[in-house]
BAFI-3210 file (N, C-alpha, C; in Angstrom, 3 decimals, decimal comma, padded with zeros to 6 digits):
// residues 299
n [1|2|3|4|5|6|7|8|9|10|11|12|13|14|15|16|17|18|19|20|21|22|23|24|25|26|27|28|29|30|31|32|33|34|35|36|37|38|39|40|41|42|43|44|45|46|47|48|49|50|51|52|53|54|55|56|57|58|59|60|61|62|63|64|65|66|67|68|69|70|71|72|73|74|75|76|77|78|79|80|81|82|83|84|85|86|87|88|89|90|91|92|93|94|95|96|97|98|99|100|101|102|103|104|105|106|107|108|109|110|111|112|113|114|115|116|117|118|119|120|121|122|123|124|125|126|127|128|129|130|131|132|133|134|135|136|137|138|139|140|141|142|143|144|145|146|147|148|149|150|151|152|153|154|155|156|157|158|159|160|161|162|163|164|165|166|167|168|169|170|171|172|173|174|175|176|177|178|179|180|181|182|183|184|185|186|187|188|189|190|191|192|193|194|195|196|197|198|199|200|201|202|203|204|205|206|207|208|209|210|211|212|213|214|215|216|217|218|219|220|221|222|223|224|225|226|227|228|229|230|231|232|233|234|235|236|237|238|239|240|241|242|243|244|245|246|247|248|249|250|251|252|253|254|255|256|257|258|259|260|261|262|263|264|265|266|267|268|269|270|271|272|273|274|275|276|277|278|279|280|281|282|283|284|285|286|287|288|289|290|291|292|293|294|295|296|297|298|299]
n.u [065,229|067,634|069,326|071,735|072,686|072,550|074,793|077,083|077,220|077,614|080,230|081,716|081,607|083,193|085,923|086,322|086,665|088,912|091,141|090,517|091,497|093,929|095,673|095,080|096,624|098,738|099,300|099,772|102,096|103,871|105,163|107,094|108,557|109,395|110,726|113,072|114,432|115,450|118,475|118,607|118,121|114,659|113,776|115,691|114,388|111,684|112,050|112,563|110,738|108,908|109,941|110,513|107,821|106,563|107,632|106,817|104,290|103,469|104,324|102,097|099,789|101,015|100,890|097,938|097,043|096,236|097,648|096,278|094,665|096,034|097,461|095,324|094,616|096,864|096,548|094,753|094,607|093,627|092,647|095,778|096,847|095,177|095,853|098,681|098,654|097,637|100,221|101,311|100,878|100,613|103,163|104,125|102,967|103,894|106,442|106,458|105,304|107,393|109,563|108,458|108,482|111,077|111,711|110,619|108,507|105,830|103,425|102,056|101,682|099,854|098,017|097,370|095,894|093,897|092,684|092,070|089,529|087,807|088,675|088,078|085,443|085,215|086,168|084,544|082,181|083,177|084,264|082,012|079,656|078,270|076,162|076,554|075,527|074,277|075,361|078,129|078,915|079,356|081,416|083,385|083,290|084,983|086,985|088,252|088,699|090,283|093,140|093,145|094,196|096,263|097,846|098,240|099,517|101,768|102,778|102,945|101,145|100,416|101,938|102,975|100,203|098,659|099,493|099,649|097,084|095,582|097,362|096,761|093,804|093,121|093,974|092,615|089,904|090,815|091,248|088,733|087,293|088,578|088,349|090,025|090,844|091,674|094,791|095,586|095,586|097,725|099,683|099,638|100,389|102,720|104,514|104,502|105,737|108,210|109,530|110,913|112,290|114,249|116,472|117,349|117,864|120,239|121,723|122,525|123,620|125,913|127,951|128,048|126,570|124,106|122,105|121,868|123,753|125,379|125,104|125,026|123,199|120,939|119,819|119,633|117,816|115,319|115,049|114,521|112,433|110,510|108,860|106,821|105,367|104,020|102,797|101,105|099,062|097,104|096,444|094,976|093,046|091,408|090,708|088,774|087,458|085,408|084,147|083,273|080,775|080,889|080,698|080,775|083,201|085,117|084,758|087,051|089,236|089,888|091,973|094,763|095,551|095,481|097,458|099,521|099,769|099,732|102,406|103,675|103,597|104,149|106,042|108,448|108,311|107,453|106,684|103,734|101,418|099,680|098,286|098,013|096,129|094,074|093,441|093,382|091,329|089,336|089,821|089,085|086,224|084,808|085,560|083,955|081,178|080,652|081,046|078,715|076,711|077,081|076,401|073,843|072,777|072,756|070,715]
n.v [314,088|314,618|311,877|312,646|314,535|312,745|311,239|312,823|313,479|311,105|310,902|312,859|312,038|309,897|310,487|312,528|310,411|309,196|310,742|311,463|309,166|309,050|311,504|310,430|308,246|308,941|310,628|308,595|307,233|308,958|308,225|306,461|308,526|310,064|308,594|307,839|309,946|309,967|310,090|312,980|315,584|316,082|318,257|319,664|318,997|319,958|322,344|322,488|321,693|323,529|325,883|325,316|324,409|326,829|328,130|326,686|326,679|329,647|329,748|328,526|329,819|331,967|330,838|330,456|332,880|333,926|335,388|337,792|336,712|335,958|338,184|339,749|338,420|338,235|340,851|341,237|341,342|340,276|337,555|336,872|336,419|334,124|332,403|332,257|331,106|328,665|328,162|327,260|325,272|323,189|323,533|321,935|319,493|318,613|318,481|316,186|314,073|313,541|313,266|310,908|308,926|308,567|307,418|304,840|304,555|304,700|302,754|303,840|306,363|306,138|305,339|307,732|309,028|307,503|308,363|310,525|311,704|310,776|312,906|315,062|315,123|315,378|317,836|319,083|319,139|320,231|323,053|323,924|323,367|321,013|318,422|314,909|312,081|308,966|306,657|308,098|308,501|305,762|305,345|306,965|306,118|303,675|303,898|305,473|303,238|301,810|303,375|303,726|301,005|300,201|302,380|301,199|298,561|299,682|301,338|304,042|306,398|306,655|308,638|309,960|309,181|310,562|313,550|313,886|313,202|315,528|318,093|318,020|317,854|320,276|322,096|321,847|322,246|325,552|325,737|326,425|328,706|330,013|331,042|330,227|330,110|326,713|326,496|329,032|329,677|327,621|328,577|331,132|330,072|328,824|330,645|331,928|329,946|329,537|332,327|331,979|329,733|330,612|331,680|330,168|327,684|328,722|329,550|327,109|325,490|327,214|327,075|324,125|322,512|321,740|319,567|320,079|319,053|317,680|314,951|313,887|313,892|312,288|312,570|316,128|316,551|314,845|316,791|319,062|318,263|318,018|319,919|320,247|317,669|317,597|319,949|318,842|316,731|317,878|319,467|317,814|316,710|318,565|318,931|316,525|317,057|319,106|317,737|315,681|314,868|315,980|314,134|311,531|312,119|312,152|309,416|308,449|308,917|307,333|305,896|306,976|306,500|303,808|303,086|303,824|302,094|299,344|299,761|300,705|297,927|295,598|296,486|298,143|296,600|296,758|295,989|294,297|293,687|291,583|293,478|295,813|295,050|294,401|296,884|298,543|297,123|298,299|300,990|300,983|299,347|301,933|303,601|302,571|302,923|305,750|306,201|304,397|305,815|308,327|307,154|306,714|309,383|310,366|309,217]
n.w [-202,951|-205,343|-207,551|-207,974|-206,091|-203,898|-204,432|-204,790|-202,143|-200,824|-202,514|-201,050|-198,671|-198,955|-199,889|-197,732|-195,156|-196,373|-196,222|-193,351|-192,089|-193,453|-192,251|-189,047|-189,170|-189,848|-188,212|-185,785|-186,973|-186,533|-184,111|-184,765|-185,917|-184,144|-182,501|-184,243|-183,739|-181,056|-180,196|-180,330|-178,045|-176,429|-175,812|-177,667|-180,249|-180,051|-180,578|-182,925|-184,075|-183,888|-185,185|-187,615|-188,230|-188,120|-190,629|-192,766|-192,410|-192,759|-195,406|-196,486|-195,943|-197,445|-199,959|-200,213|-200,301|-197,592|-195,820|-194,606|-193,437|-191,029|-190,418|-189,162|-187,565|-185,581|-184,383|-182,184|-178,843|-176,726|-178,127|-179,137|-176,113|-175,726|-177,389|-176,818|-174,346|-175,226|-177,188|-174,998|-173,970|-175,703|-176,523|-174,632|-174,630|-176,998|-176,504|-174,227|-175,354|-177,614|-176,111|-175,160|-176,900|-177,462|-175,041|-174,847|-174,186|-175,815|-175,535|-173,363|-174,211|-176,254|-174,571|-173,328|-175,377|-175,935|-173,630|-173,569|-175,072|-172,767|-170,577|-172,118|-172,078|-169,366|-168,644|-170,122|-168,424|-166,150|-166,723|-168,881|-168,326|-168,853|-169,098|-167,625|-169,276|-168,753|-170,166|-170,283|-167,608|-166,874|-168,326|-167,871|-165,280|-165,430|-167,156|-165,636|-163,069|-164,645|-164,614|-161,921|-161,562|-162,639|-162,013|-159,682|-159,913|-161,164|-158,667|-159,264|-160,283|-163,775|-165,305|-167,417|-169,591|-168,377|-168,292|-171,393|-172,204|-170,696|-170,513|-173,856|-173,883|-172,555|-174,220|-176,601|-175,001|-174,286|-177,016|-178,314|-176,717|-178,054|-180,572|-183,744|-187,288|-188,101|-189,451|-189,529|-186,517|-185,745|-186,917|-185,562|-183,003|-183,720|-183,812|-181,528|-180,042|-181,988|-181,431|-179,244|-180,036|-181,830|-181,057|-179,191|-180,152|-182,105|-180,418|-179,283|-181,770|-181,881|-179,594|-180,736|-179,705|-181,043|-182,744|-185,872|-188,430|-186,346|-186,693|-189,082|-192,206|-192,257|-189,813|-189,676|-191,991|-191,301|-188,527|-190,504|-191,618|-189,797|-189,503|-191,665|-191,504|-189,247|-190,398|-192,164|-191,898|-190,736|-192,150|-193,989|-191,809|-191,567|-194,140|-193,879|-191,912|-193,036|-194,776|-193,303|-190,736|-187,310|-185,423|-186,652|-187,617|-185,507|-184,476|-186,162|-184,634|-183,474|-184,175|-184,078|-181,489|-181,609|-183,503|-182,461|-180,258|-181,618|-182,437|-180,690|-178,949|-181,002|-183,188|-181,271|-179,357|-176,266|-173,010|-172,496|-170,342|-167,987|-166,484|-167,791|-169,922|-169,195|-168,309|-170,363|-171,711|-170,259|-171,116|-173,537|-173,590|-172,542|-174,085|-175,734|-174,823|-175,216|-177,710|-178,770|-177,646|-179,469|-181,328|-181,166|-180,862|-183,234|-184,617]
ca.u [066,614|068,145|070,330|073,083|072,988|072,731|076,200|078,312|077,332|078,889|081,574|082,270|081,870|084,319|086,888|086,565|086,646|089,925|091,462|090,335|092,550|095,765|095,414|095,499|097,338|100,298|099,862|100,212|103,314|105,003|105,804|108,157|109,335|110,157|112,021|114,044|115,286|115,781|119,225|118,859|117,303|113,696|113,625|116,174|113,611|110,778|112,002|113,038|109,301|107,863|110,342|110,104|106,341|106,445|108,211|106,191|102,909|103,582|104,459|100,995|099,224|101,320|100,358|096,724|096,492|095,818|098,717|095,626|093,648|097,061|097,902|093,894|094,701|097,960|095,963|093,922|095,448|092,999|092,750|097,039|096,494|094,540|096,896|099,995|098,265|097,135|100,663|102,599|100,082|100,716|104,264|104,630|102,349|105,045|107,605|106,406|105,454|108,370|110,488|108,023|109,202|112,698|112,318|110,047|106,754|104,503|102,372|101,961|101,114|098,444|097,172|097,122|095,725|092,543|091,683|091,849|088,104|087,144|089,243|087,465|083,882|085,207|086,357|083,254|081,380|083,230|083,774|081,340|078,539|077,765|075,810|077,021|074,792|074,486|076,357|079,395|079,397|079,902|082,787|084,270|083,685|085,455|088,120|088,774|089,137|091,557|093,768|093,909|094,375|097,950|098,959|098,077|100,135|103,517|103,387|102,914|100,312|100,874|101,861|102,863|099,657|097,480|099,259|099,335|095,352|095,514|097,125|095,851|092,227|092,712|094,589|091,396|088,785|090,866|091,183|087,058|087,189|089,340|088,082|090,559|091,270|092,853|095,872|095,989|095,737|098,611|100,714|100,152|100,966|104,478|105,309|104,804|107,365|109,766|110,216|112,099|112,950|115,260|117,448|117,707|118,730|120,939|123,100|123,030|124,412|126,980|128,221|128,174|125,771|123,074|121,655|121,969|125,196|126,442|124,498|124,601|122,528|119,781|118,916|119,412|116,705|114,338|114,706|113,930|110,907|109,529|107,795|105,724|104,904|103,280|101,062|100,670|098,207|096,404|095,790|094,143|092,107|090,556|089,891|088,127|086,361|084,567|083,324|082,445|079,754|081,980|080,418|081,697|085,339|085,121|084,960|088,431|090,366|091,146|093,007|096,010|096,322|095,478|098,143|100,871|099,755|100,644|103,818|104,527|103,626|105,125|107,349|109,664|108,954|107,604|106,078|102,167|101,353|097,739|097,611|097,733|094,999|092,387|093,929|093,008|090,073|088,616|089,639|088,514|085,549|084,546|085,127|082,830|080,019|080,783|080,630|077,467|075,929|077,311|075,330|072,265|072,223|072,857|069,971]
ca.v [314,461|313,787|310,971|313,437|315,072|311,431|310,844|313,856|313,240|309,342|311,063|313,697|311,518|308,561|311,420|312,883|309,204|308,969|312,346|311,508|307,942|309,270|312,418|309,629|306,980|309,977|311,272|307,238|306,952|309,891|307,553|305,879|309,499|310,911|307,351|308,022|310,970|309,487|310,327|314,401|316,009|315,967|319,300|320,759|318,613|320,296|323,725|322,854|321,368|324,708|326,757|324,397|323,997|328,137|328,443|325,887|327,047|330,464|329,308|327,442|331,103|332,508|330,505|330,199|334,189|334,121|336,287|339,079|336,564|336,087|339,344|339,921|337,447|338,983|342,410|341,006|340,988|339,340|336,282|336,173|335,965|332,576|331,484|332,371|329,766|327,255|328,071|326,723|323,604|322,738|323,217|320,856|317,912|318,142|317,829|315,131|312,962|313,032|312,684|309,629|308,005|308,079|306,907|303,821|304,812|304,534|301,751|304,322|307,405|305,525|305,208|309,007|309,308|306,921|308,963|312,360|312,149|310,647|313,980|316,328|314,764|315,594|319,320|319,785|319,405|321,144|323,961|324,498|323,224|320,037|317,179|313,850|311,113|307,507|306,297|308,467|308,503|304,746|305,329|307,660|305,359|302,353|304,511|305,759|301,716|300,873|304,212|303,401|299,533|300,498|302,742|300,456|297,693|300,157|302,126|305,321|306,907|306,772|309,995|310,263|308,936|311,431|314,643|314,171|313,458|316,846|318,827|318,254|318,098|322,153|322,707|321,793|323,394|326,579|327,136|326,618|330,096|331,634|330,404|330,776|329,054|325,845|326,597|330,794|329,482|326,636|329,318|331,745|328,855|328,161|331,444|332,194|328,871|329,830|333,233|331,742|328,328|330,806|332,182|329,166|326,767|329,416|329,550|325,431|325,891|328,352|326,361|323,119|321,148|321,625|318,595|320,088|318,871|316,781|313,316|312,994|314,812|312,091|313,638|317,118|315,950|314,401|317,946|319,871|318,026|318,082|321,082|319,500|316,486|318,380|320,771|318,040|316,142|318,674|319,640|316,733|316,594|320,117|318,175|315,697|317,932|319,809|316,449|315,063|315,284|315,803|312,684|310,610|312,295|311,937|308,019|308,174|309,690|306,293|305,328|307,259|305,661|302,376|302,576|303,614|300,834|298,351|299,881|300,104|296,084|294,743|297,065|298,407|295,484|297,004|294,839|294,475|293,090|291,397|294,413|296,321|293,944|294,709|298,460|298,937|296,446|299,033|302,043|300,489|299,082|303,301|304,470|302,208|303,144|306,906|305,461|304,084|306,966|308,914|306,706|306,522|310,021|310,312|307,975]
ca.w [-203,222|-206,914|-207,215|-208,232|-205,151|-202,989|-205,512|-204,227|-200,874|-201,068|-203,238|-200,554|-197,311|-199,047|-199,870|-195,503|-194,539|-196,571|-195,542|-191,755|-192,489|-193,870|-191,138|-187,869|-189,338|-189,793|-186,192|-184,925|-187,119|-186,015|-182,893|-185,095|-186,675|-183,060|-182,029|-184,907|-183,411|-179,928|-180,085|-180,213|-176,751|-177,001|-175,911|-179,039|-181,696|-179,939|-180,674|-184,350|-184,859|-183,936|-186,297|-189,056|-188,547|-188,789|-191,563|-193,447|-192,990|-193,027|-197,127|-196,989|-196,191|-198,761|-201,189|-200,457|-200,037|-196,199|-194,931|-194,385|-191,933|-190,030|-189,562|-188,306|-185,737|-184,257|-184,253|-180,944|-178,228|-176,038|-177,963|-178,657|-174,547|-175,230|-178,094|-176,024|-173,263|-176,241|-177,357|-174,038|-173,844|-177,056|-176,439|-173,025|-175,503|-177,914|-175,809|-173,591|-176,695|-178,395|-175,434|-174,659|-177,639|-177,338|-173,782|-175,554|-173,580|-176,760|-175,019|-172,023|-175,119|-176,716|-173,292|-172,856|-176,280|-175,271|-172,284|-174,023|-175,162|-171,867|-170,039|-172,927|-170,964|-167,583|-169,009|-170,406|-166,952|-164,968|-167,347|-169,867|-167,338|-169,829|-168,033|-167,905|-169,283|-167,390|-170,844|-170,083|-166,335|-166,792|-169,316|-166,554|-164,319|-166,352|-167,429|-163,626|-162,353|-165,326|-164,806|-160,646|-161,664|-163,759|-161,088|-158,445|-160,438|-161,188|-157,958|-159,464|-161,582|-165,517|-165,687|-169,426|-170,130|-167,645|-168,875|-172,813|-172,185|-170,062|-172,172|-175,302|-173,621|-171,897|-175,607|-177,290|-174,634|-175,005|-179,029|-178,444|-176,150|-178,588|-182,308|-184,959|-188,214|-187,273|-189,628|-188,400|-184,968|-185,243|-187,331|-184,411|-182,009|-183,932|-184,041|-180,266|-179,953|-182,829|-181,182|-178,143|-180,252|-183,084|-180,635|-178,386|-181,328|-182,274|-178,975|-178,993|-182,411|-181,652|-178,798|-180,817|-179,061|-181,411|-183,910|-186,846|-188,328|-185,700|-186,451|-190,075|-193,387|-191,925|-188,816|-190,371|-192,806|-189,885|-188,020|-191,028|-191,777|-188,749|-189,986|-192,906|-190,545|-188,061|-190,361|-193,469|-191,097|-190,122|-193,683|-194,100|-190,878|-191,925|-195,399|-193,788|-191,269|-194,040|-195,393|-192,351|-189,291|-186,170|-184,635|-187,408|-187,407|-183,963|-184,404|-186,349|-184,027|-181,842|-185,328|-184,195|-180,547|-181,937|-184,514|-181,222|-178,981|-182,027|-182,959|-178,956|-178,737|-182,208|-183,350|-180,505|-178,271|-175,446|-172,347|-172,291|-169,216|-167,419|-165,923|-169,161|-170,865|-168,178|-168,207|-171,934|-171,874|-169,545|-171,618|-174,708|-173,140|-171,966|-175,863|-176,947|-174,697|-175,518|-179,314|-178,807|-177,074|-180,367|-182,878|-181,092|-180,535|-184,436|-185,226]
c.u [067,086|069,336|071,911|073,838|073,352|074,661|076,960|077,902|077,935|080,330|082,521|082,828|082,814|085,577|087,508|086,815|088,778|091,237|091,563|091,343|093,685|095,690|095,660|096,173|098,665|100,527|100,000|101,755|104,271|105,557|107,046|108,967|110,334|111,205|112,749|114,885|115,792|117,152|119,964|117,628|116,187|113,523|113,912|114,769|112,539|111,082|112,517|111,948|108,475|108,748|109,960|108,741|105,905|106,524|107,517|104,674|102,802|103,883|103,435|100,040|099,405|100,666|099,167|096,275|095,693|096,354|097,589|094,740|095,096|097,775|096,938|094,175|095,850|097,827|095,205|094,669|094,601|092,949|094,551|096,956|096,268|095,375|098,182|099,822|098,047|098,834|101,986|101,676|100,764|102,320|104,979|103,670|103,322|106,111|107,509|106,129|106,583|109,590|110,072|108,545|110,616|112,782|111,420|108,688|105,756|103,035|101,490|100,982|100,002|097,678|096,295|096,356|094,218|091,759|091,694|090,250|087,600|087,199|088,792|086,009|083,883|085,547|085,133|081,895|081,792|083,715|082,921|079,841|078,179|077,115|076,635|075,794|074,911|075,594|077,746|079,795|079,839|081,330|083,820|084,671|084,622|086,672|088,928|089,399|090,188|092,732|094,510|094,320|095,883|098,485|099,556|099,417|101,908|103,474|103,385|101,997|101,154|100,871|101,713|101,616|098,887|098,147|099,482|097,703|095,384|095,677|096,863|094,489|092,270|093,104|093,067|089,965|088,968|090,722|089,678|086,537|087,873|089,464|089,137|090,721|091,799|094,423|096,157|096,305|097,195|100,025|100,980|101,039|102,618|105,167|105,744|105,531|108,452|110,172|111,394|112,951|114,788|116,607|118,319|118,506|120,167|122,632|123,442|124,065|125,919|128,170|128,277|127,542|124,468|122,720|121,978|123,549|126,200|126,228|124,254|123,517|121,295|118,993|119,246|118,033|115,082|114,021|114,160|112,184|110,051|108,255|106,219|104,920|103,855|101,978|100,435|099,336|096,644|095,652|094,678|093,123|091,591|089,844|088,556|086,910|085,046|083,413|082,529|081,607|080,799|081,675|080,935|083,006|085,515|085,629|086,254|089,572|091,113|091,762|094,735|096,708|095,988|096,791|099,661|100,286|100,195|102,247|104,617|104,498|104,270|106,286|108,699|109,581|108,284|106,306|104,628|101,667|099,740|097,294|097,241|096,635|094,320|092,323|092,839|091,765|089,006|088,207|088,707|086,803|084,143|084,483|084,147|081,490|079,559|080,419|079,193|076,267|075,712|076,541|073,827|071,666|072,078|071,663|068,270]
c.v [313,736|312,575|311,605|314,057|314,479|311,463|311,583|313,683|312,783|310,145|312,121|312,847|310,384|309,746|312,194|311,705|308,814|310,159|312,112|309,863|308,608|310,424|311,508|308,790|307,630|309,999|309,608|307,156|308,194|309,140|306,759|307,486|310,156|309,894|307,179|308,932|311,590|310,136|312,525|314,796|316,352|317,737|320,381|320,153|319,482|321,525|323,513|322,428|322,977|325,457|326,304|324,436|325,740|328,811|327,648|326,167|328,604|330,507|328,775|328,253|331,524|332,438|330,561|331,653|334,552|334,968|337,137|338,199|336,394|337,214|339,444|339,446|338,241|340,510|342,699|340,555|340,455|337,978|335,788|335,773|334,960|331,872|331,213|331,038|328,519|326,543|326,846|325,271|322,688|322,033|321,801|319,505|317,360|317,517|316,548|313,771|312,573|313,068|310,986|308,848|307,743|307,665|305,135|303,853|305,115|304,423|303,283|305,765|307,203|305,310|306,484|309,459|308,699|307,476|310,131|312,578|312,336|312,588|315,106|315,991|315,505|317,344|319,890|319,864|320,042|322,891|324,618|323,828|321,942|319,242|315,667|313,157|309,314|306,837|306,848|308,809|306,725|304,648|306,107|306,979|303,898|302,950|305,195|304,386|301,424|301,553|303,760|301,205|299,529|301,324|302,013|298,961|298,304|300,692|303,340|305,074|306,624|308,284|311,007|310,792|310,718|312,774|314,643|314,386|314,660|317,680|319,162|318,477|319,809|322,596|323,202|322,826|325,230|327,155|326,873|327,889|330,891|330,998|331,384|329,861|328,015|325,670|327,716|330,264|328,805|327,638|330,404|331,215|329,157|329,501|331,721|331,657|329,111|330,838|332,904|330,829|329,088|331,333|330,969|327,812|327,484|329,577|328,275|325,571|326,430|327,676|324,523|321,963|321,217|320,270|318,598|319,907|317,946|315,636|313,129|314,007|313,633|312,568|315,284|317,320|315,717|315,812|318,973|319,618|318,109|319,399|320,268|318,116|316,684|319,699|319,605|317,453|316,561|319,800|318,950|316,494|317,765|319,762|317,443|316,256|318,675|318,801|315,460|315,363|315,005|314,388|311,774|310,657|311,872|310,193|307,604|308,583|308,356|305,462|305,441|306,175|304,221|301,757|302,918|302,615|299,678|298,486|299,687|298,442|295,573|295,142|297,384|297,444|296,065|296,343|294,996|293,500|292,529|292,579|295,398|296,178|294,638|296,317|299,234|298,242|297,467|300,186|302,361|300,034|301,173|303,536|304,060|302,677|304,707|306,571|305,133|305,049|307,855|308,523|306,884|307,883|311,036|309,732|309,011]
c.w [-204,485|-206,758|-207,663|-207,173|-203,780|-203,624|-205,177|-203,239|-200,760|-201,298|-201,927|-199,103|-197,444|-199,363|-198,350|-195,250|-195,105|-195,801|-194,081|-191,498|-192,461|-192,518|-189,831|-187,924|-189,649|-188,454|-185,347|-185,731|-186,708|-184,733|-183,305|-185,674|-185,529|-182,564|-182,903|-184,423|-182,004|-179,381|-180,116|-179,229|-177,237|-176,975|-177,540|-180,304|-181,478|-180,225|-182,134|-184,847|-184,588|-184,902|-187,545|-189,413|-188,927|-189,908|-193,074|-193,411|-192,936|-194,915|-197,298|-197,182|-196,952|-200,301|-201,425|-200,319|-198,936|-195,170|-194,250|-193,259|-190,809|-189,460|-188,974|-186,957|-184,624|-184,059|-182,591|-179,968|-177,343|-176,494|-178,372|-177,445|-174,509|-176,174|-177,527|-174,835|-174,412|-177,045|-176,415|-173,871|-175,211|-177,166|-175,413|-174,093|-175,919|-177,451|-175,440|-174,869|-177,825|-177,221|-174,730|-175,524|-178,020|-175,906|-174,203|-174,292|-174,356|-176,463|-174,005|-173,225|-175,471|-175,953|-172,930|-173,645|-176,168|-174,323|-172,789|-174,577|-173,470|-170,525|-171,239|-172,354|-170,037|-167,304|-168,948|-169,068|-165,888|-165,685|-168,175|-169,301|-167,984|-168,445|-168,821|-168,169|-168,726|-168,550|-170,121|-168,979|-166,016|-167,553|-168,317|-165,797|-164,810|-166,486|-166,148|-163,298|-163,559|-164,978|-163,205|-160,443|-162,053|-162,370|-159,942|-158,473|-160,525|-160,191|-158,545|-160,724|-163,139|-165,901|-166,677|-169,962|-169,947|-168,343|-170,370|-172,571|-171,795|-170,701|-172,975|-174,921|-173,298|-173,387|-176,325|-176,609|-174,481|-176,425|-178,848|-177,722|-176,843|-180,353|-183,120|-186,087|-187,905|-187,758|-189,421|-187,463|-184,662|-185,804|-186,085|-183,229|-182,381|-183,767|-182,510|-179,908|-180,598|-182,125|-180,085|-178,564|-180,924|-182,021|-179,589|-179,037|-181,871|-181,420|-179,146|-180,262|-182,274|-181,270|-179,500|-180,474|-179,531|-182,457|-185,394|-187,319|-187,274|-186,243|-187,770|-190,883|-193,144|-190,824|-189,418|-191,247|-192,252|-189,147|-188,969|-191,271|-191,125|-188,856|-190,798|-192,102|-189,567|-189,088|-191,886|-192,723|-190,998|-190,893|-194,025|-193,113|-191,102|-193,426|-194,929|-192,503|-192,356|-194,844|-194,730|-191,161|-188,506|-185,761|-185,158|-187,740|-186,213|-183,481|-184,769|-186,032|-183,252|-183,358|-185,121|-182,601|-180,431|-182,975|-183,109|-180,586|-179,864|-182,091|-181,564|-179,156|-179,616|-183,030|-181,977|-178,991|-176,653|-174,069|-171,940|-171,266|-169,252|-167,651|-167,186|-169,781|-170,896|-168,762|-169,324|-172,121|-171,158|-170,383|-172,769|-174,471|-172,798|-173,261|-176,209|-176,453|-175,304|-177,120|-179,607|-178,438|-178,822|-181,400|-182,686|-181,065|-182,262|-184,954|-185,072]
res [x|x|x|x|x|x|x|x|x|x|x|x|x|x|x|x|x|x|x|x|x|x|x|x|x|x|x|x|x|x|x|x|x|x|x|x|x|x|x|x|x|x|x|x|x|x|x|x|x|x|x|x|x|x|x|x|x|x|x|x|x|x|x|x|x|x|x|x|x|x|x|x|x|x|x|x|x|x|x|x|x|x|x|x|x|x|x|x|x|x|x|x|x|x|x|x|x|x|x|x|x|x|x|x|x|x|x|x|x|x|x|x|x|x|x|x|x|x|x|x|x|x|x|x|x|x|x|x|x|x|x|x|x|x|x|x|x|x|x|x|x|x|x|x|x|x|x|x|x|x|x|x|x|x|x|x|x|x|x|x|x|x|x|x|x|x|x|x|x|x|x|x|x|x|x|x|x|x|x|x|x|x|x|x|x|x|x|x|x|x|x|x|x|x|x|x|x|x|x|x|x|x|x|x|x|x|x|x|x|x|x|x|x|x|x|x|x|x|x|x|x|x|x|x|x|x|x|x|x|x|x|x|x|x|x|x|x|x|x|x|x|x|x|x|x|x|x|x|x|x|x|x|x|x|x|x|x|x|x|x|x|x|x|x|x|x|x|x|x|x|x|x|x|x|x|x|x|x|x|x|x|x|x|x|x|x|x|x|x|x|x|x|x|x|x|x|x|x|x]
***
């Protein structure tokens, strides 16, 4: 192999490595973007991030001359069927994560955000027939004893945690039964949400009890953006997909719920207990064997 061709490799895989950086180290600070906006019902933000996020990459097709694969897509009506389901998952994530951070359950997010590989394992065996290997039936099992250790400690499951992981895990093993672009797909997504969001913002509006305009030309600002926030990311994680082996994107995904479990602990203060330690020593403890499985099976 020429050393020109070693040289754009490097050049390509330090360019994905950066890309797959800025991409998780956004989706961990959005925990501070949504606890900015604590003060407007999580529900109304969640229906002005799917218009906004419509309206914004519907201009990203435009520009890139894609309108013709987005109409393709809303031509099938069997897989709208699986976007319309990818759509309402998608939708109940959003919600619950940005109503987690105005209730200051970060700590508890980043929790949910740690077990979402382990709960994309436990998918993949009972739907897509996968086997478990002794690596990742110990990570199951590790990640099982920390999950009934926290509940066992508050009296009730971590609920937060268990359905963001859920969620987003059926999110993910559906758009894999119903392949589409990952910016077609998320534009279909927003649209299936804007259609109920435009009329529903509309009435709050009407009636006065909507966001926009009550709280100031900074939350106005905060709700508009929410668009660009939500597909800028995700720009970038499709950059860095192209540049990288899944196995090695794969590794920089616990960037985002490593960057909420600090901002939960040092920024907004919120109480990290024993039980916690162990909790996360467990969870953390389970990635890595899954990690290790990943290199060796790389090697």
């Amino acid at each position: 192999m020429s050393e020109s061709i070693i040289g754009e490799r490097r050049s390509a895989s330090l360019a994905g490595a950066g890309f797959a950086v800025a991409a998780y180290l956004t989706w961990a600070l959005l925990a501070l973007y949504w606890k900015a906006l604590a003060h407007v019902p999580a529900f109304e933000v969640m229906l002005h991030r799917a218009v906004w996020s419509e309206l914004f990459l519907l201009g990203l097709l435009a520009a890139t001359g894609r309108l013709p694969q987005l109409i393709e897509a809303l031509r099938h009506p069997s897989r709208l069927k699986m976007l319309l389901l990818t759509a309402i998952l998608l939708a109940c994530n959003w919600y619950l994560f940005i109503w987690a951070m105005g209730a200051d359950l970060a700590l508890e997010a980043s929790l949910g955000y740690y077990i979402n590989p382990l709960i994309n394992v436990l998918l993949g065996v009972v739907f897509l027939r996968e086997r478990l290997s002794r690596y990742r039936q110990a990570a199951v099992a590790m990640a099982t004893a920390g999950v009934l250790l926290l509940s066992f400690s508050l009296g009730v499951p971590p609920w937060v945690a268990l359905m963001l992981a859920l969620t987003f895990g059926l999110y993910g093993l559906l758009r894999k039964m119903a392949p589409a672009d990952p910016m077609v797909g998320l534009t279909v997504e927003s649209l299936l949400m804007a259609i109920p969001a435009v009329p529903l913002l509309a009435w709050l509006e009407g009636h006065s009890e909507g966001g926009i305009g009550q709280f100031g030309l900074g939350t106005d600002l905060l709700l508009v953006a929410a668009g660009i926030v939500t597909a800028v990311p995700l720009l970038w994680f499709n950059a860095a997909a192209k540049r990288l082996t899944l196995s090695t994107l794969g590794l920089f995904q616990y960037i985002a719920p490593t960057g909420m479990f600090l901002i939960a602990v040092f920024i907004n203060g919120e109480a990290f207990t024993a039980t916690h330690a162990v909790t996360f020593g467990l969870i953390w403890g389970a990635l890595a064997l899954v990690a290790v499985e990943t290199l060796r099976n790389r090697a």
